[in-house]
C-alpha positions in Angstrom: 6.2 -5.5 18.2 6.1 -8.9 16.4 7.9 -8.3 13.4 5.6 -11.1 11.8 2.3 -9.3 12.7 1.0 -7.9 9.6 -1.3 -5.8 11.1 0.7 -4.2 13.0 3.1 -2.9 10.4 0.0 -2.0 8.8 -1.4 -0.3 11.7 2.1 1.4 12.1 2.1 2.7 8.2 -1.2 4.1 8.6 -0.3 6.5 11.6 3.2 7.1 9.8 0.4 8.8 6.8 -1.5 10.2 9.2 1.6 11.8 10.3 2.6 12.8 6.7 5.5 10.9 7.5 5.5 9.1 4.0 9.3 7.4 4.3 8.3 5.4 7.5 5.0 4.8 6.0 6.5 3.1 3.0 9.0 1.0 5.0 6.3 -0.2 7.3 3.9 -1.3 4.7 6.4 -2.6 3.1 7.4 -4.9 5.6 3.5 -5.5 6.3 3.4 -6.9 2.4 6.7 -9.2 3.5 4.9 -10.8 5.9 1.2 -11.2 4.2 2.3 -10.8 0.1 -1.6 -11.1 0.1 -2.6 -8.0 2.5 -4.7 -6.0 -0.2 -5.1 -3.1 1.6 -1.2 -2.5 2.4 -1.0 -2.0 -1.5 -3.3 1.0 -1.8 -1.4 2.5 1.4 1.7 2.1 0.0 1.0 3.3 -3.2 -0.9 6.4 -1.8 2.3 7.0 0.2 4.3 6.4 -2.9 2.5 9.3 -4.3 2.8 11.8 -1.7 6.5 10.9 -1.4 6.9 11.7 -5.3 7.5 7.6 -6.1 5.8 8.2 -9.4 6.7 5.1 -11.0 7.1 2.8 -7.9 3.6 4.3 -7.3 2.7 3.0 -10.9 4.3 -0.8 -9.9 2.7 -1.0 -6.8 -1.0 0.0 -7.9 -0.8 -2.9 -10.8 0.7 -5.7 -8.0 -2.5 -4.5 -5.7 -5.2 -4.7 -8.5 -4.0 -8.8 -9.4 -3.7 -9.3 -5.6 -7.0 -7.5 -4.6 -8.8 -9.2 -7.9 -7.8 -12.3 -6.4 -8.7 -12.0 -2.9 -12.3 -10.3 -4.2 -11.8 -6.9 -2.8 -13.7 -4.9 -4.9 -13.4 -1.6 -3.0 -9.4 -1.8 -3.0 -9.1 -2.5 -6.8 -11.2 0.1 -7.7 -8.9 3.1 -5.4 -5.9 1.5 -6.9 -7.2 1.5 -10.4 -8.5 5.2 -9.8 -5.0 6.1 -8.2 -2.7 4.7 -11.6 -5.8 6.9 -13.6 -4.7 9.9 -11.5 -0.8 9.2 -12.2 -1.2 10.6 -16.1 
């Protein structure tokens, strides 16, 4: 694998959820946001995976960098998971 493909780590973190396999997720997507800081859609995986691992507050960090990024890139289907996934955090 190219380690400079994002959408192959992002490919890669998404079976690694599909799997329930939330470490691996994380560390893919979090490469995937390494390579493409813009990728909005790598921020609501990795928060979601963030959650299910019990990453309460990284969760929380993650959801707020994807809701500037996503604003900015116009993806109005990704800010609105991630602002309804920090509501959901309490």
């Amino acid at each position: 694998m190219d380690p400079n493909d994002e959408v192959a780590w992002f490919g890669l973190g998404k079976a690694y959820m599909e799997d329930a396999n939330f470490a691996e997720a994380i560390t893919a997507l979090e490469s995937c946001i390494r390579v493409k800081p813009t990728y909005s859609a790598a921020y609501l995986a990795l928060a979601q995976s963030l959650q299910k691992s019990g990453r309460i507050e990284r969760c929380r960090e993650v959801c707020q960098q994807g809701i500037a990024i996503s604003t900015q890139n116009g993806d109005a289907m990704v800010t609105k998971n991630l602002e309804l996934l920090t509501q959901s955090l309490g």
